[in-house]
C-alpha positions, 0 to 999 in steps of 0.5 A: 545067497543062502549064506549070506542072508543068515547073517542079514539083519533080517535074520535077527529080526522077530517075525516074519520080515521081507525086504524088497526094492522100490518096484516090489521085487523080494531083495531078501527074506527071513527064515520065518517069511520063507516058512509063512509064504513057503518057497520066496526067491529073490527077485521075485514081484511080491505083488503076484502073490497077492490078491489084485486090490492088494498088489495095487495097495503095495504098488501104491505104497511103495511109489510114495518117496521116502518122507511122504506121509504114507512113507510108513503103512500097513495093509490086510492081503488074503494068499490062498486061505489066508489073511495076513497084515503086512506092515512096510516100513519107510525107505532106507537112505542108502538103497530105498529098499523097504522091510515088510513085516507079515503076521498071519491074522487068520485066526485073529480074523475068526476070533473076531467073528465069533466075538461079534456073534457072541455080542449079538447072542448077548444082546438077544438074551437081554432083549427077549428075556422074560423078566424086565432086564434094564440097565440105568446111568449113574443118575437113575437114568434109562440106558438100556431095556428089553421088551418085558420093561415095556410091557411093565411100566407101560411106556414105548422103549423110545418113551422110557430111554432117558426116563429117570426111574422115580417115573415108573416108581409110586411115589410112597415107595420112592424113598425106600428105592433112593436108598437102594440105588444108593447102596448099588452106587457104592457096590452093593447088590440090593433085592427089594419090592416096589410098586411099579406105576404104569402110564395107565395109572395102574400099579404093579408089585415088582420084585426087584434086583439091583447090581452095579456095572464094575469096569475096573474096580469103578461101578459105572452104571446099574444092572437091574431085572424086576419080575411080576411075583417072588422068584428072586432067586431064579431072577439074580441068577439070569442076572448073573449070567447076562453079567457073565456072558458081558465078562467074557466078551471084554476078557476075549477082548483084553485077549486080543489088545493085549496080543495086537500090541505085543505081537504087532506093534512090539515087532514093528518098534523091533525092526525100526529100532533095528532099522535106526541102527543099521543107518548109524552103522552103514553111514559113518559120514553121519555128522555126530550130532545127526548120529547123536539124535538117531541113538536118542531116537533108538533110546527113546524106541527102546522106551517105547517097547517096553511101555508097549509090553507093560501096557500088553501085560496089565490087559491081559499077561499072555503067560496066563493063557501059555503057562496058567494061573501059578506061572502068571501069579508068579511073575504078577507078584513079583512085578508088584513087589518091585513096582511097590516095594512090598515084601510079597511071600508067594507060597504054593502048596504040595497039590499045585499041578497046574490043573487052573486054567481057561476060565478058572485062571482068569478069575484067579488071576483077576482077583489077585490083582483086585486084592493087590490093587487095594493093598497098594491104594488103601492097606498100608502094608508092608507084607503080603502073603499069597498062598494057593493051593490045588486038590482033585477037583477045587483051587483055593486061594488065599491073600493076607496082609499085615495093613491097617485092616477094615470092618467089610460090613461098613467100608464103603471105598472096599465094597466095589472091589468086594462085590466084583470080586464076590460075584466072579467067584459066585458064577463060577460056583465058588465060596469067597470070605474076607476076615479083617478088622482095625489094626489087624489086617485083612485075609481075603479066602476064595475056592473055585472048582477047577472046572467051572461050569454055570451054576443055579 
């Protein structure tokens, strides 16, 4: 029996697969199932291994004729200490027998708890923060305030939800403010004093911090803290750290879409196109234009896959957790390159060890795809040079191009780009440059400390 299931097509499959027959009893396995449930055997009910909710979900699906709408499903079972998430798919023709594929999301399921409660320590700091932290729509709008914003301007929170800001504003220093929140609309950080007019009548100075919210390259809203007093500085960093702890939480969730859809999804379309290919084989009676059809349909999986590996890899490539910021820029300029036919120079230094990873590496990394993004929408260039280099303790990188240029104290379509790419470098305690002018290109130059820490 042994022999013969090495050379199933099951042995060929990435992951962990299991065949079984319409009554859940295991027909044939994969060395990877054996090694993730241990000790499987043929004609053995599945269901006994699995928790009683689950077996009668499998019972369930596997009752489901071939066609019916349930005919393709998935489900979560926990065995023993773990959880894992079994994916069945439809009946084969020939036999009825069913492929189940398992992934052990254990560790998935851990990462989302901590991620929530992550969440919620980042809605505490926001909430019971001692300056007015508050957060406004693109029309000057109230989204979002903590308790303090109340006790400054007066208003209940139900009242100032919705509000526009002119109402907490004197009226003398409106102007000034529209002309603030307009430079926040077009990427740039703006720090100001105005009074502030409470329900009471009264009014108070604020010192004010105006950032905008960047969601891939677009601001999409208005972070801003105002505090009674001067102390601006301590003020834009607490800023910055609430805009942090909101960066790492959609980074650890680009991590987990970008690994559900390429470890899961990419090994499900695997198998089906597996699965089209064993009926093209094992039925030769197929009429030609019934196999001609079933080879579109394998065609039309194989396009699906690499959509599915494509979209993974521009949330978040996984060479860049495995291999670090030099593998993944590797491979992410020479897809650019490729994609847009530039003549991209990729040039490390003699110091490159490999010592930029975790946080470090993911600002690199997403910095060299901002820099490349602009080059593609708005350079016109036809070279691009990246050079990067490590010492003990900084990384430095540095991306020139041989475009059209700009000046980078009045383009406004760059500031967005800038000011994100700005304000990542700065959290991490980093210097950020850019050189450019008309006609003559433009270099943008950045260090980071190789291990980040939060800086004041």
């Amino acid at each position: 029996m042994n022999a013969l299931r090495l050379h199933t097509p099951l042995e060929a499959l990435p992951g962990a697969m299991i065949r079984v027959d319409p009554q859940g009893r295991i027909r044939d396995f994969n060395r990877a199932a054996d090694g993730l449930l241990g000790r499987l055997v043929v004609d053995e009910p599945l269901g006994q291994r699995l928790d009683p909710p689950s077996a009668s979900r499998l019972v369930a699906i596997l009752a489901d004729p071939p066609g019916a709408p349930g005919a393709f499903a998935e489900f979560e079972a926990c065995i023993g200490d773990h959880r894992f998430r079994f994916a069945v798919g439809p009946s084969s023709p020939v036999d009825e027998q069913r492929v189940i594929q398992l992934a052990d999301i254990t560790k998935f399921r851990a990462l989302s708890r901590q991620l929530k409660k992550s969440e919620q320590r980042y809605h505490s700091l926001f909430l019971e923060h001692p300056d007015a932290v508050y957060s406004l729509s693109l029309d000057g709008r109230f989204l979002e305030v903590n308790r303090r914003t109340t006790e400054l301007t007066g208003y209940r929170y139900e009242q100032l939800l919705g509000q526009h800001w002119e109402a907490v504003v004197v009226e003398k220093d409106r102007a000034t403010v529209h002309q603030h929140f307009r430079r926040v609309l077009e990427g740039q950080s703006c720090s100001y004093h105005c009074r502030v007019l409470d329900r009471t009548g009264g009014e108070r100075v604020a010192q004010v911090t105006n950032v905008p919210m960047i969601v891939d390259g677009e601001v999409v809203g208005v972070f801003g803290i105002a505090q009674d007093g001067t102390e601006l500085y301590q003020s834009r960093q607490a800023l910055r750290r609430l805009y942090n702890a909101q960066e790492k939480v959609r980074e650890e969730e680009r991590r987990r879409i970008a690994r559900d859809l390429h470890d899961d999804l990419g090994q499900m379309l695997t198998a089906m196109k597996l699965d089209l290919g064993r009926v093209i084989h094992e039925l030769p009676g197929l009429p030609d234009d019934h196999v001609e059809r079933l080879r579109e349909r394998s065609y039309f999986v194989d396009e699906v896959i690499e959509k599915v590996r494509d979209i993974a890899a521009n949330l978040r490539p996984s060479i860049l957790d495995d291999l670090g910021f030099e593998a993944a820029a590797e491979w992410f300029l020479d897809q650019c390159a490729k994609r847009d036919q530039l003549d991209i120079r990729w040039q490390p230094g003699s110091g490159v060890t490999g010592q930029a990873v975790g946080e470090t590496a993911t600002v690199l990394f997403r910095i060299l795809q901002e820099c490349l993004t602009n080059i593609r929408r708005h350079a016109r260039a036809s070279r691009v040079i990246v050079r990067y280099d490590e010492s003990d303790d900084r990384a430095r990188l540095e991306v020139s191009d041989d475009g059209i240029g700009f000046i980078p104290q009045a383009t406004q379509e760059r500031g967005v780009g800038l000011t994100g790419m700005r304000e990542r470098v700065t959290m991490l305690g980093g210097t950020f440059g850019v050189e450019s002018s008309p006609g003559m290109g433009t270099r943008i130059g950045i260090t980071l400390p190789l291990e980040p820490g939060h800086h004041d």
